[in-house]
mmCIF file of the N, C-alpha and C atoms, coordinates in Angstrom:
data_MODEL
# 
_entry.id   MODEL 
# 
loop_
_atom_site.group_PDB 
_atom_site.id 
_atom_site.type_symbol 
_atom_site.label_atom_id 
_atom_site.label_alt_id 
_atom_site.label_comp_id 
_atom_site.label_asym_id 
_atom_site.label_entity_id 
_atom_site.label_seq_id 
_atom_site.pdbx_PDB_ins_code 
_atom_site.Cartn_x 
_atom_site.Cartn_y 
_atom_site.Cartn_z 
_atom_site.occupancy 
_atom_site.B_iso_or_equiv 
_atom_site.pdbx_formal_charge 
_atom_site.auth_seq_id 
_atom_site.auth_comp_id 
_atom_site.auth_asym_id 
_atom_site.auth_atom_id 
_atom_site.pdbx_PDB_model_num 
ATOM 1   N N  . UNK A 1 1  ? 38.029  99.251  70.048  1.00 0.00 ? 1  UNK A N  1 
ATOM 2   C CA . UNK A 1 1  ? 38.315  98.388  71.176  1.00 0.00 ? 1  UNK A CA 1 
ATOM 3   C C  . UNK A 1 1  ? 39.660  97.677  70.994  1.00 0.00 ? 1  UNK A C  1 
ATOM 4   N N  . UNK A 1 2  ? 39.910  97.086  69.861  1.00 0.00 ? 2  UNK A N  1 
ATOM 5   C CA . UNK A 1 2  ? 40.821  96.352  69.845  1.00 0.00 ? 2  UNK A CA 1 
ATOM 6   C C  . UNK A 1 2  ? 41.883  97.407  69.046  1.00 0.00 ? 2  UNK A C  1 
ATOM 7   N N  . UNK A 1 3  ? 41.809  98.480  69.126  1.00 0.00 ? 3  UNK A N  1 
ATOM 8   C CA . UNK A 1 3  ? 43.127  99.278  69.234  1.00 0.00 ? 3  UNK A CA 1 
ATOM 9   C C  . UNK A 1 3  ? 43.469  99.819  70.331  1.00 0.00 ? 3  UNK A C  1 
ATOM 10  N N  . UNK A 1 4  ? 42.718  100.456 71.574  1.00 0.00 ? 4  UNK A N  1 
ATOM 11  C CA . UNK A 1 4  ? 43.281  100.322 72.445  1.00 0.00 ? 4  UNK A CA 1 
ATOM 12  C C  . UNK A 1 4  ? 43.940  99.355  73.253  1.00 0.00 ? 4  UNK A C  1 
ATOM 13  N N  . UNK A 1 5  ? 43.549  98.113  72.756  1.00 0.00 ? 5  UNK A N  1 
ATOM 14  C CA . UNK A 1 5  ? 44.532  97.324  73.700  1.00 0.00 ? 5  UNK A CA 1 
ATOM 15  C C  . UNK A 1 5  ? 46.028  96.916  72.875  1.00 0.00 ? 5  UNK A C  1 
ATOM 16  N N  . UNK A 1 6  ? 45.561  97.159  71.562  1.00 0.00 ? 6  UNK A N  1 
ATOM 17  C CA . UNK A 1 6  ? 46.879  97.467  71.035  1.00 0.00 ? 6  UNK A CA 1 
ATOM 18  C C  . UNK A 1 6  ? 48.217  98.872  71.485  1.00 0.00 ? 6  UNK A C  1 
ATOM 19  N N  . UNK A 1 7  ? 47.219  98.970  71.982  1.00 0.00 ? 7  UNK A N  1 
ATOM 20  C CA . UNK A 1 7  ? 48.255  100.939 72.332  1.00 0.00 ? 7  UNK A CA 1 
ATOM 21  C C  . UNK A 1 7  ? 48.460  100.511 74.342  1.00 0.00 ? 7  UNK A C  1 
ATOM 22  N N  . UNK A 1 8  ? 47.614  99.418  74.621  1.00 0.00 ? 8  UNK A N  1 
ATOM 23  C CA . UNK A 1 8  ? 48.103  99.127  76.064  1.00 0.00 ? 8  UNK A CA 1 
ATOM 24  C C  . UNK A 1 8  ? 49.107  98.280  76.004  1.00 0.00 ? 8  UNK A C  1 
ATOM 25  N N  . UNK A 1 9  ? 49.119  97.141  75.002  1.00 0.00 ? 9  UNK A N  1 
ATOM 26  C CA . UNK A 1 9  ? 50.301  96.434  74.817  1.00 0.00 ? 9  UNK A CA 1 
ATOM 27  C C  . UNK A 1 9  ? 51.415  97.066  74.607  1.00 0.00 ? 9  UNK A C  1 
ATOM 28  N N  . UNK A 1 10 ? 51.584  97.865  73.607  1.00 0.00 ? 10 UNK A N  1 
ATOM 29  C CA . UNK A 1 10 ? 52.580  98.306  73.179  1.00 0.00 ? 10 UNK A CA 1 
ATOM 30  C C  . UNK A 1 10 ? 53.089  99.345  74.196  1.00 0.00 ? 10 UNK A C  1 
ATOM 31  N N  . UNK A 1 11 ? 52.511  99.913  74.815  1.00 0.00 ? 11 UNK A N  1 
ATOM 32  C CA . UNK A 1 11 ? 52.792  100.902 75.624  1.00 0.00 ? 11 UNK A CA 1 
ATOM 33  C C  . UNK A 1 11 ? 53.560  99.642  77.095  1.00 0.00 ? 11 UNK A C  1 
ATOM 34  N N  . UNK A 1 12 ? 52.939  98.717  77.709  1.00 0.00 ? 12 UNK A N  1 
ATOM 35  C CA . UNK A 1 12 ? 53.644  97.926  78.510  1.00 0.00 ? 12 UNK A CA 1 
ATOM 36  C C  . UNK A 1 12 ? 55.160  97.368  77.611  1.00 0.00 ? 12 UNK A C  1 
ATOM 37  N N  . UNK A 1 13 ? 55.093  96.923  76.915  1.00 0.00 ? 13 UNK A N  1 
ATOM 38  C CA . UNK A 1 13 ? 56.542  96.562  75.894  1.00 0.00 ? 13 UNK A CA 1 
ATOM 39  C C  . UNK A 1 13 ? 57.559  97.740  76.206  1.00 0.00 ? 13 UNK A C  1 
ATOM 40  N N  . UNK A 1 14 ? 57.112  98.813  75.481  1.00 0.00 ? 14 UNK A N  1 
ATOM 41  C CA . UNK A 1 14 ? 58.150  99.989  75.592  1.00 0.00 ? 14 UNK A CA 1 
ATOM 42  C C  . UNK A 1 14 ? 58.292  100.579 76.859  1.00 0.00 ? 14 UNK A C  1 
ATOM 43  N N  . UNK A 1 15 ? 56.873  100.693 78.113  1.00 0.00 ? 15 UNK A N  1 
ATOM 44  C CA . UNK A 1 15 ? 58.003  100.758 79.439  1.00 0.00 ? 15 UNK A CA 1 
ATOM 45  C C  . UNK A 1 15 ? 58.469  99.768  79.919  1.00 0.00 ? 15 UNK A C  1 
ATOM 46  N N  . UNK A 1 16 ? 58.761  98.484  79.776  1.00 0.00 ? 16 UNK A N  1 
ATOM 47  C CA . UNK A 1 16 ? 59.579  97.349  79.978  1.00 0.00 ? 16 UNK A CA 1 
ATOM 48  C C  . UNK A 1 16 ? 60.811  97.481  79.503  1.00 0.00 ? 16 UNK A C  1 
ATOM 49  N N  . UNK A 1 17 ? 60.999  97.909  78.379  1.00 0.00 ? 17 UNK A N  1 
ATOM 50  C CA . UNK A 1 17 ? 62.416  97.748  77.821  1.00 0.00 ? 17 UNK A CA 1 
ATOM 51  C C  . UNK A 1 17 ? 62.770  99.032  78.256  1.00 0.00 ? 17 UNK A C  1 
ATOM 52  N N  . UNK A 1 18 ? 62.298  100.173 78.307  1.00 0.00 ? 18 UNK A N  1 
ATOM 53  C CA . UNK A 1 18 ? 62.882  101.144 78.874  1.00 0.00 ? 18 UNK A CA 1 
ATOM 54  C C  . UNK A 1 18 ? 63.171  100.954 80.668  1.00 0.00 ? 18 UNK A C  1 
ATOM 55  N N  . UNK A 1 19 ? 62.480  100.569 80.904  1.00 0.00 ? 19 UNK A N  1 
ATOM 56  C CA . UNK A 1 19 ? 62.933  100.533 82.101  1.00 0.00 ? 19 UNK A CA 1 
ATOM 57  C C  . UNK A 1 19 ? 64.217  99.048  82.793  1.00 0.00 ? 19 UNK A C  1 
ATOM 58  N N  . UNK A 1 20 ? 64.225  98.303  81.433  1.00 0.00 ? 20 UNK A N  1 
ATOM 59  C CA . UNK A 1 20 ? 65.481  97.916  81.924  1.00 0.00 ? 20 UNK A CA 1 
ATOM 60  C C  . UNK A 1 20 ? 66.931  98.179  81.782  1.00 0.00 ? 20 UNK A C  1 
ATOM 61  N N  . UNK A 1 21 ? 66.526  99.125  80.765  1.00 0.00 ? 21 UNK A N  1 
ATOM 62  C CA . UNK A 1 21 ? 67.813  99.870  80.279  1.00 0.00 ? 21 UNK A CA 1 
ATOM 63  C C  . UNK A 1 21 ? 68.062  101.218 81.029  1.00 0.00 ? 21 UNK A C  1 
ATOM 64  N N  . UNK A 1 22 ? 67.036  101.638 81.352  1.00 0.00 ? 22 UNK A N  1 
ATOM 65  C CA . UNK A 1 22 ? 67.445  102.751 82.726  1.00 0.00 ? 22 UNK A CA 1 
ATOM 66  C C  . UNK A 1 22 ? 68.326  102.035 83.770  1.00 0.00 ? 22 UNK A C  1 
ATOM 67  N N  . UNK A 1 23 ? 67.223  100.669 84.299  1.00 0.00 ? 23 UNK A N  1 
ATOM 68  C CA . UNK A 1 23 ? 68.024  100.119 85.780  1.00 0.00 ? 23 UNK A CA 1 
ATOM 69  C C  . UNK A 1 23 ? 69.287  99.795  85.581  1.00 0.00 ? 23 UNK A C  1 
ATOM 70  N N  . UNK A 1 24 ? 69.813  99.125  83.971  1.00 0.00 ? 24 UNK A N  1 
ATOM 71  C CA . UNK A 1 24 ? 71.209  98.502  83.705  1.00 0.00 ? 24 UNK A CA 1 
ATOM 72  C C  . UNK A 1 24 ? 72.116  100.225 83.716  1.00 0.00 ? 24 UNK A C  1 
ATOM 73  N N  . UNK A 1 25 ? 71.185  101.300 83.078  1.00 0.00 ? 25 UNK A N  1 
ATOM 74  C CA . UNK A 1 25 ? 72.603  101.832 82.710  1.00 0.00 ? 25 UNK A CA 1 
ATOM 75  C C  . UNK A 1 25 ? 72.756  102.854 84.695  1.00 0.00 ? 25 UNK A C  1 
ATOM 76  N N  . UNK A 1 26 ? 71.326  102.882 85.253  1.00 0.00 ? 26 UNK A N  1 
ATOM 77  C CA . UNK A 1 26 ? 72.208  103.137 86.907  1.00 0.00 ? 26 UNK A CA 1 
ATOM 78  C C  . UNK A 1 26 ? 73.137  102.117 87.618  1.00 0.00 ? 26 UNK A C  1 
ATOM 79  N N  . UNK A 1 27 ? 72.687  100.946 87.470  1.00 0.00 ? 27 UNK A N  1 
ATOM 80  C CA . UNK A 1 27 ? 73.608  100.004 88.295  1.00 0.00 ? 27 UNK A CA 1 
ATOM 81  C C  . UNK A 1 27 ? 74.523  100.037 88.160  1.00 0.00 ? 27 UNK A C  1 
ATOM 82  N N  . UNK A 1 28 ? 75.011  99.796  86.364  1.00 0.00 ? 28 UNK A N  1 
ATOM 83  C CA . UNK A 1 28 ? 76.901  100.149 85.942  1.00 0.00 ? 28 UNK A CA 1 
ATOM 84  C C  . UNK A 1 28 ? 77.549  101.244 86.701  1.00 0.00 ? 28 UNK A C  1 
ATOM 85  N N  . UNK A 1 29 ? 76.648  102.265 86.765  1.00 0.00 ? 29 UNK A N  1 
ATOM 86  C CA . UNK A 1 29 ? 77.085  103.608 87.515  1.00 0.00 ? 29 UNK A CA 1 
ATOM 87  C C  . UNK A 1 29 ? 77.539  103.433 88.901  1.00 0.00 ? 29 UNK A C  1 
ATOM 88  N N  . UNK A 1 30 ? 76.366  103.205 89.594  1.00 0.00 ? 30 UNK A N  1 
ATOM 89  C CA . UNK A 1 30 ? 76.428  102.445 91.015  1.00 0.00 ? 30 UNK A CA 1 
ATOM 90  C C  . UNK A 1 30 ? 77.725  101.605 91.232  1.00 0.00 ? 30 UNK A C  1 
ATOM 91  N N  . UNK A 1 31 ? 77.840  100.346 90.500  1.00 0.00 ? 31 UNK A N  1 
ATOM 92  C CA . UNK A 1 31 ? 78.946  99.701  90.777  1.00 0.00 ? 31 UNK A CA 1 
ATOM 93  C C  . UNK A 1 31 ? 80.329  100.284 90.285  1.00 0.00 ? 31 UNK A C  1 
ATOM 94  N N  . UNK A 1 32 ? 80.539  101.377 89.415  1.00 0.00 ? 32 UNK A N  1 
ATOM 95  C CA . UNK A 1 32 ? 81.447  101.825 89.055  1.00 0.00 ? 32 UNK A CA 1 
ATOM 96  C C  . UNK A 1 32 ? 82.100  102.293 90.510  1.00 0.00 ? 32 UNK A C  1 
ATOM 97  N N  . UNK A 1 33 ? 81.514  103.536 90.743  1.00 0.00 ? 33 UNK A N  1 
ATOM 98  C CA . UNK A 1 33 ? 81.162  103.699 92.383  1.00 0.00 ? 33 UNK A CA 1 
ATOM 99  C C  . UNK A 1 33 ? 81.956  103.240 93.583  1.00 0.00 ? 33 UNK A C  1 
ATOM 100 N N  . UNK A 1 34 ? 81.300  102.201 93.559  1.00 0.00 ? 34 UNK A N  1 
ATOM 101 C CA . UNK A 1 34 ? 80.922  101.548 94.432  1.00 0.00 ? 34 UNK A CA 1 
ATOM 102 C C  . UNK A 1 34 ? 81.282  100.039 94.537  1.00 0.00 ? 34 UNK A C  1 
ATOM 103 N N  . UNK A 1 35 ? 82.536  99.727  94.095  1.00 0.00 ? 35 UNK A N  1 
ATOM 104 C CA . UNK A 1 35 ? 82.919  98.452  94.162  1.00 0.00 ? 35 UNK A CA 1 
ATOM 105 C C  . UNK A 1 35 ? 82.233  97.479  94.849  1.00 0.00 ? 35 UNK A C  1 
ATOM 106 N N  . UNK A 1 36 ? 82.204  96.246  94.691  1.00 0.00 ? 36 UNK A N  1 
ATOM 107 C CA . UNK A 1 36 ? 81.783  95.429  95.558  1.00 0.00 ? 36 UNK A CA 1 
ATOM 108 C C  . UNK A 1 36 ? 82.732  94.578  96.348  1.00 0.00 ? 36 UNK A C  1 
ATOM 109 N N  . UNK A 1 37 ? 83.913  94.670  96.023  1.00 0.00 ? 37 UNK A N  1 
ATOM 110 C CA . UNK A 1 37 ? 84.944  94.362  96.618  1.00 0.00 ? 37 UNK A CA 1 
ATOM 111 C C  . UNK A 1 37 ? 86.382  95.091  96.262  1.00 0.00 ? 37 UNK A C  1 
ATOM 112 N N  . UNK A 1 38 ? 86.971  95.861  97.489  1.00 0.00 ? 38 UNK A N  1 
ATOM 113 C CA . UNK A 1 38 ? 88.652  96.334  97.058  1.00 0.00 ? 38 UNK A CA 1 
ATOM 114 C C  . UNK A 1 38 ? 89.643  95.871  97.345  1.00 0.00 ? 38 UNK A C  1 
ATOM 115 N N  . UNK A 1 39 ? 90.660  96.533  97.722  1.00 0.00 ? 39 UNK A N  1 
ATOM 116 C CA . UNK A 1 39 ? 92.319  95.717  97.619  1.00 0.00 ? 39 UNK A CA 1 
ATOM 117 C C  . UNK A 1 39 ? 92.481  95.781  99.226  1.00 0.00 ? 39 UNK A C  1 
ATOM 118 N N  . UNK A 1 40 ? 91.516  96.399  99.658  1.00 0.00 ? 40 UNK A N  1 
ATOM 119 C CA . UNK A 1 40 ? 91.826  96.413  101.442 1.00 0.00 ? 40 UNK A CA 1 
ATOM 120 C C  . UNK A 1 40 ? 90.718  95.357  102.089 1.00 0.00 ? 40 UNK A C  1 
ATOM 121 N N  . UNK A 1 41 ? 89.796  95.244  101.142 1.00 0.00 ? 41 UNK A N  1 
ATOM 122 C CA . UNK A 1 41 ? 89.015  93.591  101.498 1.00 0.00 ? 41 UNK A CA 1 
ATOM 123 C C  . UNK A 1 41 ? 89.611  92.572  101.457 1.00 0.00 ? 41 UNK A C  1 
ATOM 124 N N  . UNK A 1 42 ? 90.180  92.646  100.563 1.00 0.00 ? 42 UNK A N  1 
ATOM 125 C CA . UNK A 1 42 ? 90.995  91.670  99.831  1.00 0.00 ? 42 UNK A CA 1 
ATOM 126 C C  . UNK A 1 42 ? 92.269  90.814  100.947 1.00 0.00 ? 42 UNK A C  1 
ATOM 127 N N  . UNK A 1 43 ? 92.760  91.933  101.673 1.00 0.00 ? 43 UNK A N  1 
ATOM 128 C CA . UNK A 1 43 ? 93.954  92.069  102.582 1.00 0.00 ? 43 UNK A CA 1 
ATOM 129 C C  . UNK A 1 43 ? 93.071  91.844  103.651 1.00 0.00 ? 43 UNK A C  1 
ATOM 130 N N  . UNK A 1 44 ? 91.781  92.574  104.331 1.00 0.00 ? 44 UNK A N  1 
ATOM 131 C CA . UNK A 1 44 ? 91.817  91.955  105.043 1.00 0.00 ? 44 UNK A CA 1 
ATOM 132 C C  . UNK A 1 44 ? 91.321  90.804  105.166 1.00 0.00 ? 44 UNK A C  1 
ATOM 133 N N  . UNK A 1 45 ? 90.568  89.812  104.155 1.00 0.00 ? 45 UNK A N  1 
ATOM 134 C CA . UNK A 1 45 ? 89.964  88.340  104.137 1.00 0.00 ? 45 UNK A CA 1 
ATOM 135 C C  . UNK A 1 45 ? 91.587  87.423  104.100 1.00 0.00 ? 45 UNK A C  1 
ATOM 136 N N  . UNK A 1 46 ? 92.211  87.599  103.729 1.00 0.00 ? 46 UNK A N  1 
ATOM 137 C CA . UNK A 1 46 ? 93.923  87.217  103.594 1.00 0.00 ? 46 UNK A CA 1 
ATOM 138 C C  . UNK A 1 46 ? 94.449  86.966  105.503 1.00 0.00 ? 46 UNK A C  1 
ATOM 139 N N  . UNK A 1 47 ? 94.445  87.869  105.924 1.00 0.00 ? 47 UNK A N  1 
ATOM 140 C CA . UNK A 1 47 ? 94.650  88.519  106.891 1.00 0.00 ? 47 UNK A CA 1 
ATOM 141 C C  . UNK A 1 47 ? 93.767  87.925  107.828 1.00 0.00 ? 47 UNK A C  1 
ATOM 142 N N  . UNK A 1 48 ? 92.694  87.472  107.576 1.00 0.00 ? 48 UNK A N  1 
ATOM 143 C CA . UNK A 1 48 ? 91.705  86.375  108.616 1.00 0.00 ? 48 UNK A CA 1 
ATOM 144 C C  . UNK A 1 48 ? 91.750  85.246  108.467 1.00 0.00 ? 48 UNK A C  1 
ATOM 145 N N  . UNK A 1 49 ? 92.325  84.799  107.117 1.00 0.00 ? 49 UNK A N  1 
ATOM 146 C CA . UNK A 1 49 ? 92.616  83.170  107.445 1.00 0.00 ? 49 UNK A CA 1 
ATOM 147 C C  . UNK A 1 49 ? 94.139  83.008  107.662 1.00 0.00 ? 49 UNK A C  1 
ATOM 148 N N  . UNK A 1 50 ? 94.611  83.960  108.044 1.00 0.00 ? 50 UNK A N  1 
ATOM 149 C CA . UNK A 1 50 ? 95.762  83.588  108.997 1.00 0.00 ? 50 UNK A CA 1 
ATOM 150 C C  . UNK A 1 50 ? 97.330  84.036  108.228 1.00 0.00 ? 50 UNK A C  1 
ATOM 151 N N  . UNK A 1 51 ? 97.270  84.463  107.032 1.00 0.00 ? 51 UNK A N  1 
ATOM 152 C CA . UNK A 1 51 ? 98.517  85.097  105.849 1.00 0.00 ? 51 UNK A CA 1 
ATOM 153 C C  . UNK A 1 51 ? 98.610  86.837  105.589 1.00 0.00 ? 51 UNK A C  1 
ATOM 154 N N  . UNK A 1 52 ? 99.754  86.918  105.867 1.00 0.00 ? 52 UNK A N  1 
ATOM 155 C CA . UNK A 1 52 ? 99.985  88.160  105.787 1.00 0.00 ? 52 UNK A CA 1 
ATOM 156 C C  . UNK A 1 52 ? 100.492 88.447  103.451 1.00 0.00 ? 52 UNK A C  1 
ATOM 157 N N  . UNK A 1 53 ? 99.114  89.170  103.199 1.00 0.00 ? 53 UNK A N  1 
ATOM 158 C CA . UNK A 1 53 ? 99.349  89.074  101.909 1.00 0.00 ? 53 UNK A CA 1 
ATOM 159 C C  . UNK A 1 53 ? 100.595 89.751  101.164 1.00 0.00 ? 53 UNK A C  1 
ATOM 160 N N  . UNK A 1 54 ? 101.120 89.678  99.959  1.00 0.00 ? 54 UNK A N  1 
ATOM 161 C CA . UNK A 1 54 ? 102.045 90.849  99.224  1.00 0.00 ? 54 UNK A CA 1 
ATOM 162 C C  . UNK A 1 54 ? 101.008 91.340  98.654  1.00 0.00 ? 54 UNK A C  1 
ATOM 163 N N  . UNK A 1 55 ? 101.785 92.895  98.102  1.00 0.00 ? 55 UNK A N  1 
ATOM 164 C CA . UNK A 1 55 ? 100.607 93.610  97.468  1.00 0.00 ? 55 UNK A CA 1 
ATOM 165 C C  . UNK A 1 55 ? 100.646 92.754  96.318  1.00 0.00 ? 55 UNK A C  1 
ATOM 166 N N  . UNK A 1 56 ? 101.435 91.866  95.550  1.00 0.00 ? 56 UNK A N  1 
ATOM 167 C CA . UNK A 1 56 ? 101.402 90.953  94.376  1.00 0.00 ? 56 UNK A CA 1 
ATOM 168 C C  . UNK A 1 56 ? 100.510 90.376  94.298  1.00 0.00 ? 56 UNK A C  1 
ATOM 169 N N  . UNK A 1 57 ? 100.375 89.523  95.685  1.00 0.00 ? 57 UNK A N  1 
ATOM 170 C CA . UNK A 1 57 ? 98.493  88.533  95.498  1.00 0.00 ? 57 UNK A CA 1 
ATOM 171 C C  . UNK A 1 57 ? 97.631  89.289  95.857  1.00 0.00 ? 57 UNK A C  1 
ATOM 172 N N  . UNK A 1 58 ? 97.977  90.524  96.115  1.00 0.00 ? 58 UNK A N  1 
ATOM 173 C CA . UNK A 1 58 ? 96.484  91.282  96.089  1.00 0.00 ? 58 UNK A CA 1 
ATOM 174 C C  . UNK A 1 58 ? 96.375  91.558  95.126  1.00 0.00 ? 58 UNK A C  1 
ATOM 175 N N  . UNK A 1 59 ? 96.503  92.060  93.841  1.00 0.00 ? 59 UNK A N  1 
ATOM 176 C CA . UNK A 1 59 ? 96.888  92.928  92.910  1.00 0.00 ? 59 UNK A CA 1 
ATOM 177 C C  . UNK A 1 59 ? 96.250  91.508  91.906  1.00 0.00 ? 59 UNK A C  1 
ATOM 178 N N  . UNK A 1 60 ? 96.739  90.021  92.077  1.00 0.00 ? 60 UNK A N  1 
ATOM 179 C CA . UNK A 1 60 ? 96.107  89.014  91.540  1.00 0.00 ? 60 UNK A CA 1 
ATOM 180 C C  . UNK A 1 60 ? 94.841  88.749  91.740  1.00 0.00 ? 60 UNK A C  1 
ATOM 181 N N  . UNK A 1 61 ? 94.643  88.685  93.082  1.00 0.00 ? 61 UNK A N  1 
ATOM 182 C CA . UNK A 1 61 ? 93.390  88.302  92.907  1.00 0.00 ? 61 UNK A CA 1 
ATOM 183 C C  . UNK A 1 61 ? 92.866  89.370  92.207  1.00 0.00 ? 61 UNK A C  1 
ATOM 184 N N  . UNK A 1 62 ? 92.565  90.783  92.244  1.00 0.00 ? 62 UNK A N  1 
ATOM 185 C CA . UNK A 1 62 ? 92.052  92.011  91.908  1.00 0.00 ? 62 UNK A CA 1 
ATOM 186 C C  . UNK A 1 62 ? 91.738  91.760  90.367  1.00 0.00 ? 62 UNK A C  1 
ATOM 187 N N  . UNK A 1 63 ? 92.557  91.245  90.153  1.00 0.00 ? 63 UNK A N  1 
ATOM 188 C CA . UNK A 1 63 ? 92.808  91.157  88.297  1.00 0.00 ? 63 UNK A CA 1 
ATOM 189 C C  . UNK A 1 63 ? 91.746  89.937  88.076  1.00 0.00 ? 63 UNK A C  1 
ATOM 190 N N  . UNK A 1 64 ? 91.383  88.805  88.916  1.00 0.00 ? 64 UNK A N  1 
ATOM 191 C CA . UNK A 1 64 ? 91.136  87.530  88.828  1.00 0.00 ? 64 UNK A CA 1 
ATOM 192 C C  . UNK A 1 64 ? 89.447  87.945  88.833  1.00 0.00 ? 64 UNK A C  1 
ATOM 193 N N  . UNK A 1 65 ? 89.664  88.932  89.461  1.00 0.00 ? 65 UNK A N  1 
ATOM 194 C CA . UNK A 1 65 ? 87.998  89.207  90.112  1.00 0.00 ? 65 UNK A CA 1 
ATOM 195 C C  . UNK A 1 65 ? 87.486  90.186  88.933  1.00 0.00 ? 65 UNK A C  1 
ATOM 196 N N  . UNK A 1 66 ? 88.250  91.091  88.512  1.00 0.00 ? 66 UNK A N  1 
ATOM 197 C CA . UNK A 1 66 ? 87.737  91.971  87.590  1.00 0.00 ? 66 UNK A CA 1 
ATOM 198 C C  . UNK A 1 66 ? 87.499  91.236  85.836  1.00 0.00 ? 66 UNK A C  1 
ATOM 199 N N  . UNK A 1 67 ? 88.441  90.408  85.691  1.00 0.00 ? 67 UNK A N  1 
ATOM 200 C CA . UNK A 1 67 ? 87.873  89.638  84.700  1.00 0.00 ? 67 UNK A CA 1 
ATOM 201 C C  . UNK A 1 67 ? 86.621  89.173  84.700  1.00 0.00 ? 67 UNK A C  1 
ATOM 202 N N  . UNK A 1 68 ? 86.225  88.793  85.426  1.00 0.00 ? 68 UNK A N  1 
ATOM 203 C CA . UNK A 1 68 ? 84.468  88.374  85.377  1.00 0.00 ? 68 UNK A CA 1 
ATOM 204 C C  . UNK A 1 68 ? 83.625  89.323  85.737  1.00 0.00 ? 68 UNK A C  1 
ATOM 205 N N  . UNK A 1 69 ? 83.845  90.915  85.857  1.00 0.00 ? 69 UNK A N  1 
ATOM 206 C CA . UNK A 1 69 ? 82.800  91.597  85.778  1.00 0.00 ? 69 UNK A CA 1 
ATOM 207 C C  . UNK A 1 69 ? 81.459  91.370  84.936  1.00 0.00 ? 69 UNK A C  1 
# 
């Protein structure tokens, strides 16, 4: 009795950790992808509050944003 619930525990543990290391290593993928923000978002949020950007502050912010991946 009390080894099967040893083999249910352990068995929930190891698909837990496996399965968060599946979801982390698709998402990296996904967002590789799939940016969540680019250099033509960028231009056009610039571009709606009323400034026509250089590609220089685009290219900054880009850098500003990718540091905190």
């Amino acid at each position: 009795m009390l080894e099967n619930v040893l083999y249910l525990v352990g068995g929930l543990v190891v698909g837990i950790i496996l399965g968060f290391l599946l979801s982390r290593i698709i998402m990296k993928k996904y967002l590789d992808k799939n940016p969540p923000i680019n250099e033509k978002m960028i231009e056009a949020m610039m571009s709606g509050m009323g400034r026509k950007p250089s590609q220089k502050q685009v290219k900054q912010v880009m850098n500003q944003m990718n540091r905190y991946k």
